[in-house]
N, CA, C and O atoms as CSV, one atom per row, in Angstrom:
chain,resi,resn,atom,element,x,y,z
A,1,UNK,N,N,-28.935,-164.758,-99.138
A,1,UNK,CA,C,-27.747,-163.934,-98.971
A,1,UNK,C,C,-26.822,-164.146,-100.167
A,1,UNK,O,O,-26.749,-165.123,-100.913
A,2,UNK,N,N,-26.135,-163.006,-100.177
A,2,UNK,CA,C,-25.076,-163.063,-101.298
A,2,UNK,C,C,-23.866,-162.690,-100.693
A,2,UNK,O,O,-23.907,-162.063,-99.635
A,3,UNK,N,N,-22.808,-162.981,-101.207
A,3,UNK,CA,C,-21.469,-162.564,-101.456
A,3,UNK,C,C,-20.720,-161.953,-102.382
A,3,UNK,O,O,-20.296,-162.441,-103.429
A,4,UNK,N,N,-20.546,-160.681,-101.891
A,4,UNK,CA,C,-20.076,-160.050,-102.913
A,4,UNK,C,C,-18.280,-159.966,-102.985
A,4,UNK,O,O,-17.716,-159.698,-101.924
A,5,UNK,N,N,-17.432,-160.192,-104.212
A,5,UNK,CA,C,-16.340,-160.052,-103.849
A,5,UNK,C,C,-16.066,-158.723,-105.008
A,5,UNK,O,O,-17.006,-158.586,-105.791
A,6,UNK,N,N,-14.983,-157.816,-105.185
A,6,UNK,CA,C,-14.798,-156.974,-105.780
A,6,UNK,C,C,-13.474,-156.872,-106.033
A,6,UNK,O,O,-12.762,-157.028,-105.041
A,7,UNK,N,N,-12.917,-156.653,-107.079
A,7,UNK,CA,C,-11.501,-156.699,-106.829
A,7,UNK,C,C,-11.358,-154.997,-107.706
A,7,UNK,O,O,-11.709,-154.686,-108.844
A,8,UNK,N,N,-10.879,-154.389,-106.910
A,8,UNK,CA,C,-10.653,-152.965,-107.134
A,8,UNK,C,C,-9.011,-152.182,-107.085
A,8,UNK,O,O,-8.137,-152.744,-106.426
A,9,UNK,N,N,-8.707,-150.936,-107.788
A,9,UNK,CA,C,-7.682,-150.635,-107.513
A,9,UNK,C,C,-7.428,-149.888,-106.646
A,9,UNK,O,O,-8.031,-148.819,-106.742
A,10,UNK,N,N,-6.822,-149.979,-105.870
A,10,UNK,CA,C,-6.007,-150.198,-104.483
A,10,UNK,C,C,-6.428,-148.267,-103.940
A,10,UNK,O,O,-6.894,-147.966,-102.841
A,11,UNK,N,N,-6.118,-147.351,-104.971
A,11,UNK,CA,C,-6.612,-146.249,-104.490
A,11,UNK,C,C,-7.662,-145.485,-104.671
A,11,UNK,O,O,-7.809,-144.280,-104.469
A,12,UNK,N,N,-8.292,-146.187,-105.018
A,12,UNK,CA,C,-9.892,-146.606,-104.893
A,12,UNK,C,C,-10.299,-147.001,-103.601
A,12,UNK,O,O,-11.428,-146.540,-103.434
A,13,UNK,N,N,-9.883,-147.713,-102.472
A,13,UNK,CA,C,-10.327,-147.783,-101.804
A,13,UNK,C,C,-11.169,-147.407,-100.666
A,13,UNK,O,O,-12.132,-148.028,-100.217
A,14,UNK,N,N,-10.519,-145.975,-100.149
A,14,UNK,CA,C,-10.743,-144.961,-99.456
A,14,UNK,C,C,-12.331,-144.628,-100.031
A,14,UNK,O,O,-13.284,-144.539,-99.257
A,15,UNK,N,N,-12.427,-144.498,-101.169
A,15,UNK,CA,C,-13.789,-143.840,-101.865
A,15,UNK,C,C,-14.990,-144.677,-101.394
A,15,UNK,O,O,-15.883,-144.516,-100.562
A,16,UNK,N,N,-14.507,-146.015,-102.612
A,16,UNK,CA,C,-14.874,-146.861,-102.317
A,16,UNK,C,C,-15.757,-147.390,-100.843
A,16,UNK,O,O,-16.937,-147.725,-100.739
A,17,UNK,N,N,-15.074,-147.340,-100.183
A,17,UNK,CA,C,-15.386,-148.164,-98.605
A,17,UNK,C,C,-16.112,-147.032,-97.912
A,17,UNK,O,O,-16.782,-147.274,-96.908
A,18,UNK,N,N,-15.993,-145.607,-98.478
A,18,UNK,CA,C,-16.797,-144.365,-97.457
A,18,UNK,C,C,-18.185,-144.608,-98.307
A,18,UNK,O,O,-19.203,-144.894,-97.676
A,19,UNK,N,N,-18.220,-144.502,-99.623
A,19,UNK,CA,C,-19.575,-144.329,-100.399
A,19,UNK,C,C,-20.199,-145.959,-99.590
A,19,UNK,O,O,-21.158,-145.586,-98.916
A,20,UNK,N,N,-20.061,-147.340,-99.426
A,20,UNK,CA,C,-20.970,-148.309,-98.952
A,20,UNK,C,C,-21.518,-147.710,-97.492
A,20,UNK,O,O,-22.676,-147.452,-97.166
A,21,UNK,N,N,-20.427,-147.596,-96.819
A,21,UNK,CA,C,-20.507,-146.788,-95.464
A,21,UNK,C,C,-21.907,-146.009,-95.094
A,21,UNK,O,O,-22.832,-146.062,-94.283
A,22,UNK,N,N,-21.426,-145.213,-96.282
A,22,UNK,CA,C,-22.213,-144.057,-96.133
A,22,UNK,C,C,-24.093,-144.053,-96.366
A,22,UNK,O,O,-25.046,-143.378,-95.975
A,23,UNK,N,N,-23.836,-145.335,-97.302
A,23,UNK,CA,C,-25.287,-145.977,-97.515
A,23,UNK,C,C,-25.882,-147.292,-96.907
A,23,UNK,O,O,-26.727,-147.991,-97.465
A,24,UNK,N,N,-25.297,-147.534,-95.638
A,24,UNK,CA,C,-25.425,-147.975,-94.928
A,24,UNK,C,C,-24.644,-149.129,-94.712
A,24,UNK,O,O,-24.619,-149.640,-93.592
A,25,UNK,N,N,-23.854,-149.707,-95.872
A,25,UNK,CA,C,-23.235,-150.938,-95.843
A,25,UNK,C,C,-21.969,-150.911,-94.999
A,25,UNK,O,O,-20.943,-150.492,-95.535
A,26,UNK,N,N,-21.931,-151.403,-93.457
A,26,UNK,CA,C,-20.660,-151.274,-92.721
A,26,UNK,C,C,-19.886,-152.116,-92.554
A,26,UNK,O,O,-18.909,-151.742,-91.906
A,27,UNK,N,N,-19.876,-153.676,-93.025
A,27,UNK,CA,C,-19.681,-154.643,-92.489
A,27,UNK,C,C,-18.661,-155.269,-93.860
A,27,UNK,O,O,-19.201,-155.743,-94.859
A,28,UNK,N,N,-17.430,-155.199,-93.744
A,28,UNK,CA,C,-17.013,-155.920,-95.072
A,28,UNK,C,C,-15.163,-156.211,-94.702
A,28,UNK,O,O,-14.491,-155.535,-93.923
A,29,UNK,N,N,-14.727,-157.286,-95.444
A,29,UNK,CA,C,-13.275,-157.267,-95.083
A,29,UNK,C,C,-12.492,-156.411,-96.924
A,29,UNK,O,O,-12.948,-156.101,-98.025
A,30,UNK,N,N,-11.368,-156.384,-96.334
A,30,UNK,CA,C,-10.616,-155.529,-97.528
A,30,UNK,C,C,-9.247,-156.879,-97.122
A,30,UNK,O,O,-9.072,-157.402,-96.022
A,31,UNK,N,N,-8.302,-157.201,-98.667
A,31,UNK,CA,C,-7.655,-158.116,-98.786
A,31,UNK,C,C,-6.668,-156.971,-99.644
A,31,UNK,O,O,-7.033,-156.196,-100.528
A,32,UNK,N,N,-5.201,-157.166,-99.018
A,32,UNK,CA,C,-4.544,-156.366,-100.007
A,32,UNK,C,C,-3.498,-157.459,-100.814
A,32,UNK,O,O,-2.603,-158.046,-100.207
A,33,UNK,N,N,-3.777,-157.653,-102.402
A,33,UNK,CA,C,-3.418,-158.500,-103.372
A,33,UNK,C,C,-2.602,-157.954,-104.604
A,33,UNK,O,O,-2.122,-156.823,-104.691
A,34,UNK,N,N,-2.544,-158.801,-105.393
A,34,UNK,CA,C,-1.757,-158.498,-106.641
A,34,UNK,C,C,-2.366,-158.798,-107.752
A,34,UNK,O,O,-2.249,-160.023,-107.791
A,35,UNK,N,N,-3.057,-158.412,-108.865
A,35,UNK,CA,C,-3.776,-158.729,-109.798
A,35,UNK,C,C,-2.701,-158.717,-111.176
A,35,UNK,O,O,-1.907,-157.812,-111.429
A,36,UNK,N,N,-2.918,-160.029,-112.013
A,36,UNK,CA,C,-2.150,-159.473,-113.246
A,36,UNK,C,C,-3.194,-160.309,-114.451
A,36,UNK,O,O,-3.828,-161.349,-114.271
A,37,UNK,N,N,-3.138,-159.705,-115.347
A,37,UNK,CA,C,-3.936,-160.206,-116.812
A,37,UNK,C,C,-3.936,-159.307,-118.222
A,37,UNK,O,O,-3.106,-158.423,-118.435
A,38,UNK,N,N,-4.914,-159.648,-119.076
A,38,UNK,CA,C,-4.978,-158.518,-119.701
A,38,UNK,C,C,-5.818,-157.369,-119.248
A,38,UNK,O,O,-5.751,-156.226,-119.702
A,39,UNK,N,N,-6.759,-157.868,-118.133
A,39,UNK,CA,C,-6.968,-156.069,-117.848
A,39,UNK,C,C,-6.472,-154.768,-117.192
A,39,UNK,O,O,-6.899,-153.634,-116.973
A,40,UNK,N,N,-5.192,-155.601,-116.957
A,40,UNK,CA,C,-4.353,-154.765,-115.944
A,40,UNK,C,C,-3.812,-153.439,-116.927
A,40,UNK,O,O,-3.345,-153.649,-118.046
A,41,UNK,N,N,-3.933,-152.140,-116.384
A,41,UNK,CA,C,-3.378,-150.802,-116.777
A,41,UNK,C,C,-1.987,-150.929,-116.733
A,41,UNK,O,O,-1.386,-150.699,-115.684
A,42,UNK,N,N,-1.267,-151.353,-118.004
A,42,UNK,CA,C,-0.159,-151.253,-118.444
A,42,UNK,C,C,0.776,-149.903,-117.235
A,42,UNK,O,O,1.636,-149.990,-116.358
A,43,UNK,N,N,0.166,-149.039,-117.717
A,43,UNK,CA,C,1.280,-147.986,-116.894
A,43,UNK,C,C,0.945,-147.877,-115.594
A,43,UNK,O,O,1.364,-146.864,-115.035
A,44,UNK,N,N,0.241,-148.715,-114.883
A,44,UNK,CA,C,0.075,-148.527,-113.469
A,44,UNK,C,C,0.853,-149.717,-112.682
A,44,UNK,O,O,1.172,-149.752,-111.494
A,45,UNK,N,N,1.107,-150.894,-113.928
A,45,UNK,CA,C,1.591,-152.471,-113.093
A,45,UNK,C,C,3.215,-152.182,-112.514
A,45,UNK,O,O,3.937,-151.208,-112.729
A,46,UNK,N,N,3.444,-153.255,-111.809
A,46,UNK,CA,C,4.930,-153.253,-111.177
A,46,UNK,C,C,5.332,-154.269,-111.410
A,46,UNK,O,O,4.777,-154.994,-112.236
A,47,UNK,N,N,6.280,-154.580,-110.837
A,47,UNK,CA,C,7.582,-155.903,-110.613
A,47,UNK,C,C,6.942,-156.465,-109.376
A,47,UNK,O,O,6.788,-155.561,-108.554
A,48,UNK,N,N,6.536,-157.564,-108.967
A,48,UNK,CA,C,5.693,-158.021,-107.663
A,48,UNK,C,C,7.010,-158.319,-107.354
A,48,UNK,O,O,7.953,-158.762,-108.009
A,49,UNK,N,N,6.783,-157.808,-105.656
A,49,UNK,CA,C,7.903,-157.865,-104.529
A,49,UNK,C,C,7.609,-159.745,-104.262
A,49,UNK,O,O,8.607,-160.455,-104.131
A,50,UNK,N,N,6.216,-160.378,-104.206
A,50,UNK,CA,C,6.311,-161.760,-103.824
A,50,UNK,C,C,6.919,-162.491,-104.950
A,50,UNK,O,O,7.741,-163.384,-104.746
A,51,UNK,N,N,6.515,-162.117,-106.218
A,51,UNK,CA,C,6.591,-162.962,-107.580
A,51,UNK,C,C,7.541,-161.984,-108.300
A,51,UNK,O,O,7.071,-160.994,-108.862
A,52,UNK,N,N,8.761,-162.216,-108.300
A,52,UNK,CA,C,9.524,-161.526,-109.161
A,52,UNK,C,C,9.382,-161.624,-110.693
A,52,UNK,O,O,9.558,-160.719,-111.509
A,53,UNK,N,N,9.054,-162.813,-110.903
A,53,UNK,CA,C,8.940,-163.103,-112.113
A,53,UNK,C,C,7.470,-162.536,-113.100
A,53,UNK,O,O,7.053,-163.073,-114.126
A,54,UNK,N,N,7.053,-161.637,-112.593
A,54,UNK,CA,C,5.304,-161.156,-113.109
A,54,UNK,C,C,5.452,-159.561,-112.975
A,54,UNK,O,O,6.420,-158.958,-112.510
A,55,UNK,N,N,4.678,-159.210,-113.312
A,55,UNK,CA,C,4.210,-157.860,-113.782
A,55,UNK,C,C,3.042,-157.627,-113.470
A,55,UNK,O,O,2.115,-157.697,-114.277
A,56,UNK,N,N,2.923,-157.338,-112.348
A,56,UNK,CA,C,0.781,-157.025,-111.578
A,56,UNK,C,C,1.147,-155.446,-111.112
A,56,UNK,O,O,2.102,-154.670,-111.126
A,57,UNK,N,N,-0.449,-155.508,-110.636
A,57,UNK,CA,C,-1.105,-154.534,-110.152
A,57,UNK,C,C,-1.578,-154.480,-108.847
A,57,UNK,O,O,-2.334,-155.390,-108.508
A,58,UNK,N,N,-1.248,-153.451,-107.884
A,58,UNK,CA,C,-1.585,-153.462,-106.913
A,58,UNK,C,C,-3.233,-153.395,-106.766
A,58,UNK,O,O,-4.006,-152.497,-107.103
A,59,UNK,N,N,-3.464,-154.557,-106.196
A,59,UNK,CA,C,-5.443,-154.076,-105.918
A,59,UNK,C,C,-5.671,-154.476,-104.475
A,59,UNK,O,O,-4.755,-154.648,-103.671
A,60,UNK,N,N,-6.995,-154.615,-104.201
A,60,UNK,CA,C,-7.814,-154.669,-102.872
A,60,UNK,C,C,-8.541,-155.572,-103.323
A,60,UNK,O,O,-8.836,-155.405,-104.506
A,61,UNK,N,N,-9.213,-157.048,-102.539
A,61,UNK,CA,C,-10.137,-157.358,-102.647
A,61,UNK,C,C,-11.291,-157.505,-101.417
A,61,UNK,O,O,-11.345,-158.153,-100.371
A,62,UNK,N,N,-12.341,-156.383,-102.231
A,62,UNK,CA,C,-13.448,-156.213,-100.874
A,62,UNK,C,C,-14.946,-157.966,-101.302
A,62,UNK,O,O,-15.611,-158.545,-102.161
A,63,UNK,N,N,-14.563,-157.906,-99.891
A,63,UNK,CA,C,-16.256,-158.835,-100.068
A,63,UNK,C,C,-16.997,-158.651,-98.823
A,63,UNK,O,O,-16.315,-158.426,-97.824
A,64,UNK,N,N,-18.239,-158.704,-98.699
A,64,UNK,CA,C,-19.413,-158.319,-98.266
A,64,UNK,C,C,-20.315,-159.136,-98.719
A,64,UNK,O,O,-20.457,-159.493,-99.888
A,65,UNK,N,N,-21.049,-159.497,-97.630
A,65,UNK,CA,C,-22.120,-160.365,-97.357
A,65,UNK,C,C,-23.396,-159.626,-97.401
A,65,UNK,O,O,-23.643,-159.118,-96.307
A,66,UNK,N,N,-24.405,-159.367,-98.421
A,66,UNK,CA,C,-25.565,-158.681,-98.668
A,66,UNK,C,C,-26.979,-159.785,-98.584
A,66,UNK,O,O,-26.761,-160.997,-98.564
A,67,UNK,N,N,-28.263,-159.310,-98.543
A,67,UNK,CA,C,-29.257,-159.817,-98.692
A,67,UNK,C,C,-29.196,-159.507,-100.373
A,67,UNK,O,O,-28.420,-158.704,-100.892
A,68,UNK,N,N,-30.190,-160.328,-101.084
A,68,UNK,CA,C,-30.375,-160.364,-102.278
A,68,UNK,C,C,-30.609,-159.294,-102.824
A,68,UNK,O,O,-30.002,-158.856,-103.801
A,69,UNK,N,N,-31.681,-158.668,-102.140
A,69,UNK,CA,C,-31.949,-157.478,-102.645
A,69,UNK,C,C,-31.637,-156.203,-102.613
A,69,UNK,O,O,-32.197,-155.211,-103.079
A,70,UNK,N,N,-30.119,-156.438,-101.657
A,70,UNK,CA,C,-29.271,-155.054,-101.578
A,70,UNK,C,C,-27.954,-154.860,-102.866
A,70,UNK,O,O,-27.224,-153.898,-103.108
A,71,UNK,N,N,-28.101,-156.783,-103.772
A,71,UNK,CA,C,-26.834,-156.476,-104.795
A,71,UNK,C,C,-26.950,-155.754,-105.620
A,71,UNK,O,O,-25.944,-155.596,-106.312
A,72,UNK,N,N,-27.888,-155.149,-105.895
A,72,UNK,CA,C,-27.716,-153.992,-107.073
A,72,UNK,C,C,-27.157,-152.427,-106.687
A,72,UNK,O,O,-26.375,-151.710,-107.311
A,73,UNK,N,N,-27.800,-152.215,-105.540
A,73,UNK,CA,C,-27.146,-151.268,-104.667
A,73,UNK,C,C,-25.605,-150.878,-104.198
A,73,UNK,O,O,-24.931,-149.856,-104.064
A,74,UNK,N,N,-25.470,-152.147,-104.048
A,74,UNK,CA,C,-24.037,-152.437,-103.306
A,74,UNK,C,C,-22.917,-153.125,-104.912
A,74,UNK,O,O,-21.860,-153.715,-104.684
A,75,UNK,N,N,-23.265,-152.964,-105.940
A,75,UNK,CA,C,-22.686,-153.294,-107.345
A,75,UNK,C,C,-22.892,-151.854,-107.838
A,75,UNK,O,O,-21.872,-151.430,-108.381
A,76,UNK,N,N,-23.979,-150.915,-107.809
A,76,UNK,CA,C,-24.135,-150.130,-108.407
A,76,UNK,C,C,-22.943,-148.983,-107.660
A,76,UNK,O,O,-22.240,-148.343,-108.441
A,77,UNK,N,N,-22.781,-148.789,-106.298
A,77,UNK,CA,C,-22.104,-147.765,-105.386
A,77,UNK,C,C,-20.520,-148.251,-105.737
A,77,UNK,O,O,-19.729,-147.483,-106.285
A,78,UNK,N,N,-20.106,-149.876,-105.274
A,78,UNK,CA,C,-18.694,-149.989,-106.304
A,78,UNK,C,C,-18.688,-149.669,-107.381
A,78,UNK,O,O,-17.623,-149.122,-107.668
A,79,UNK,N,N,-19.396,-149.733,-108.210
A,79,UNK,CA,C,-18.741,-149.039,-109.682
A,79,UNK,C,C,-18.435,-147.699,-109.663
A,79,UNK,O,O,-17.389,-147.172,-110.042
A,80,UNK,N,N,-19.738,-147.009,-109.044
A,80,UNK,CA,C,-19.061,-145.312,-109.209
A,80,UNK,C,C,-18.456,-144.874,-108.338
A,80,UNK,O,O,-18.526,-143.646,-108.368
A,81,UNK,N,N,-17.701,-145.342,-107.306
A,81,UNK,CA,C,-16.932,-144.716,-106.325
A,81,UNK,C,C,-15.305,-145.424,-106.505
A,81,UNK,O,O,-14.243,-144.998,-106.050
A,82,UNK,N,N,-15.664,-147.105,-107.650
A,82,UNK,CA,C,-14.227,-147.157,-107.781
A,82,UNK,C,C,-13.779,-147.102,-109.371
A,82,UNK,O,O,-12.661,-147.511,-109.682
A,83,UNK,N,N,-14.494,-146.694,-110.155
A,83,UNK,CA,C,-14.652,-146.400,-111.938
A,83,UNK,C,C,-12.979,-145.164,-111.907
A,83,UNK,O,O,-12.754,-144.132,-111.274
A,84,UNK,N,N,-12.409,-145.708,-112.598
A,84,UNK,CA,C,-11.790,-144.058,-113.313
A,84,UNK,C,C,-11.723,-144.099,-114.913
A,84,UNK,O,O,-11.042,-143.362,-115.625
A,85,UNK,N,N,-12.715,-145.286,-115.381
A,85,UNK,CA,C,-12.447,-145.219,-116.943
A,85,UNK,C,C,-11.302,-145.596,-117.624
A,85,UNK,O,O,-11.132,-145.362,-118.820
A,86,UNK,N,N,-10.336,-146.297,-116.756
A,86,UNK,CA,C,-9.291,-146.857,-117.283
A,86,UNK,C,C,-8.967,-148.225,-117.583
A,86,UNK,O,O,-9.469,-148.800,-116.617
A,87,UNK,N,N,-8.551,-148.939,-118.161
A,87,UNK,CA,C,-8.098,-150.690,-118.216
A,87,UNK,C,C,-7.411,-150.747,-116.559
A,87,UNK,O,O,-6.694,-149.936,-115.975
A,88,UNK,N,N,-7.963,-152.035,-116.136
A,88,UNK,CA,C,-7.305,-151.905,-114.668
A,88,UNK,C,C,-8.233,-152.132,-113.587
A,88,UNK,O,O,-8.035,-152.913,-112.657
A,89,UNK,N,N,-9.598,-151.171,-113.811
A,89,UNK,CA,C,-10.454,-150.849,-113.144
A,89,UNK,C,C,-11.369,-152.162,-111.854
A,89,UNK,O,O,-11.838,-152.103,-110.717
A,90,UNK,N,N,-11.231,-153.007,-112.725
A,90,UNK,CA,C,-11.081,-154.319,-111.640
A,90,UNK,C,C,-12.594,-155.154,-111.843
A,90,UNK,O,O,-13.013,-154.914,-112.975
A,91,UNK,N,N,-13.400,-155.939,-111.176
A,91,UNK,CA,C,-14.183,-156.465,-111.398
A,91,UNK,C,C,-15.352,-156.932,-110.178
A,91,UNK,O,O,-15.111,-156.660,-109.002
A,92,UNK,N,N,-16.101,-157.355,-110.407
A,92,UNK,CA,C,-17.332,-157.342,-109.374
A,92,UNK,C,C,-17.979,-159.334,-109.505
A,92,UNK,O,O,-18.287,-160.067,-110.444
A,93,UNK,N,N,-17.915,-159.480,-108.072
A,93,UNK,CA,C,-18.330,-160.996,-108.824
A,93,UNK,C,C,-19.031,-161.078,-107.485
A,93,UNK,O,O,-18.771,-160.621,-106.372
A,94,UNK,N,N,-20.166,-161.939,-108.055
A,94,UNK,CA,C,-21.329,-162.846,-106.940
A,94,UNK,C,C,-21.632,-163.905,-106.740
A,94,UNK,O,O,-21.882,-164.602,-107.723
A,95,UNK,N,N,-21.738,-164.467,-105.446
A,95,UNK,CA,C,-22.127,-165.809,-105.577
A,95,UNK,C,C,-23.467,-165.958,-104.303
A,95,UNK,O,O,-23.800,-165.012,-103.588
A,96,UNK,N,N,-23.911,-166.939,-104.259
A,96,UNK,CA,C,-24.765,-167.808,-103.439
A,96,UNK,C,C,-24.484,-167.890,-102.342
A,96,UNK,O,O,-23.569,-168.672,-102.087
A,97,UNK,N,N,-25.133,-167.128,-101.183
A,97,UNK,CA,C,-24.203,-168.470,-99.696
A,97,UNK,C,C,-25.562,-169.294,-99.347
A,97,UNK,O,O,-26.694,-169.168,-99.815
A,98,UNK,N,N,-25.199,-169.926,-98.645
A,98,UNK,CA,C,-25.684,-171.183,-98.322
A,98,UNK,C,C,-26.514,-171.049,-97.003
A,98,UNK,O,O,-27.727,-171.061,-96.788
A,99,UNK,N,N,-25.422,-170.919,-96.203
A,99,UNK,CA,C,-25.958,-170.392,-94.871
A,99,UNK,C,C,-24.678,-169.788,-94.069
A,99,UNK,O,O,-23.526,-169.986,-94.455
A,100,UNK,N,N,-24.995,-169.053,-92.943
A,100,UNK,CA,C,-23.365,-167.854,-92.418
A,100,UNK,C,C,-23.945,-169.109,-90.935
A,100,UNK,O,O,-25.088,-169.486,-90.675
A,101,UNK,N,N,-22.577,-169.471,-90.213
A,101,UNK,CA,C,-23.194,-169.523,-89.135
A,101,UNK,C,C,-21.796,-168.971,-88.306
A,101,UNK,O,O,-20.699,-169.035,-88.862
A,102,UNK,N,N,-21.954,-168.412,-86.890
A,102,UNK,CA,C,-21.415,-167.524,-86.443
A,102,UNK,C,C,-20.328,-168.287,-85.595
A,102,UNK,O,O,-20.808,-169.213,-84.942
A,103,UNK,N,N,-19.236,-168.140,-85.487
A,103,UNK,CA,C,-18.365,-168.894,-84.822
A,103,UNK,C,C,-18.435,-168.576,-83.140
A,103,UNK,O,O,-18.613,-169.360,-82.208
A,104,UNK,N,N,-18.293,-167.600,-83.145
A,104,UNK,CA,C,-18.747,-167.055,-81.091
A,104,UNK,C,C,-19.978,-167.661,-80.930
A,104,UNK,O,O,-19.771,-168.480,-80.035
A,105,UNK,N,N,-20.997,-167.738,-81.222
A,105,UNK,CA,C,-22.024,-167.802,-80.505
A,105,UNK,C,C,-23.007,-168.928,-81.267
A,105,UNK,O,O,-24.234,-168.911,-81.164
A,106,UNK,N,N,-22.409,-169.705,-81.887
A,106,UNK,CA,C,-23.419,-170.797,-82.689
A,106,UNK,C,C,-24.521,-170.608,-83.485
A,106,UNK,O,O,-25.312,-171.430,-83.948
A,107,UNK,N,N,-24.441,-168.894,-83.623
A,107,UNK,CA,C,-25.639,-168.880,-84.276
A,107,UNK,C,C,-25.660,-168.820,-85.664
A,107,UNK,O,O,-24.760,-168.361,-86.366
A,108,UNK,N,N,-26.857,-169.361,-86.092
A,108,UNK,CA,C,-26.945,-169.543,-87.584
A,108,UNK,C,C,-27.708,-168.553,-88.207
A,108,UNK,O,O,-28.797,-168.282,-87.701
A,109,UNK,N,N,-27.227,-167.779,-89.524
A,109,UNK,CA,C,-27.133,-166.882,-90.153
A,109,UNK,C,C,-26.987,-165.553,-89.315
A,109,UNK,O,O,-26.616,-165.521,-88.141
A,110,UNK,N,N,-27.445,-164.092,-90.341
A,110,UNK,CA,C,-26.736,-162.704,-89.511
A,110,UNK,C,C,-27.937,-162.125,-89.956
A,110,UNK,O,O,-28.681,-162.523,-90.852
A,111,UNK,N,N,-28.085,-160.719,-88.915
A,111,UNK,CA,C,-29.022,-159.582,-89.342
A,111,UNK,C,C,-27.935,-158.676,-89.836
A,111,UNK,O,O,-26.792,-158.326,-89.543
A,112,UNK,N,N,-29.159,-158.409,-91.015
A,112,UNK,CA,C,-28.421,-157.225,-91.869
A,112,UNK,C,C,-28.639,-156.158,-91.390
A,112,UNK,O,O,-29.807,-155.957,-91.058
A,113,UNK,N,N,-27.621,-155.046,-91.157
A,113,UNK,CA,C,-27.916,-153.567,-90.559
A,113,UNK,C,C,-28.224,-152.827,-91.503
A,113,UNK,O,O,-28.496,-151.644,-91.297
């Protein structure tokens, strides 16, 4: 299994979350955050309401729990449903899990739908 985390811009999301949906991927949380760096789109950043002192960007961070062989799928559908070709656009990162085990019911790992 993998973990996918994504950090995307914020109105992107809607697209985003229908195109996995739609290809079967239903299962994912959305995190609403503040991103700031150099890839942030100059004319899109704000004044952060938590951090007065910074200059970010409103984003989303989605992650989703895939089998190995669904990350190209599920990397390939975020890019073109959250791409607009601009600085900003956000980033895609993966890691390893180990093992999921289920808090209700003790069970160890998940079926993928």
């Amino acid at each position: 299994m993998k973990l996918i985390k994504a950090y995307i811009r914020y109105r992107k999301t809607d697209e985003v979350v229908k195109g996995l949906r739609k290809a079967g991927h239903c299962c994912l949380t959305l995190v609403d955050c503040e991103g700031t760096g150099d890839y942030v789109d100059q004319e899109k950043e704000h004044i952060s309401d938590k951090y007065p002192f910074i200059s970010a960007a409103r984003v989303i961070k989605l992650e989703l729990l895939v089998p190995g062989e669904k990350v190209n799928e599920v990397v390939r559908l975020i890019r073109q449903y959250g791409r607009t070709g601009y600085r900003g656009d956000g980033m895609i990162l993966i890691s390893p899990v180990e093992k999921v085990y289920k808090v209700r019911t003790d069970e160890i790992g998940i079926k993928y739908i």
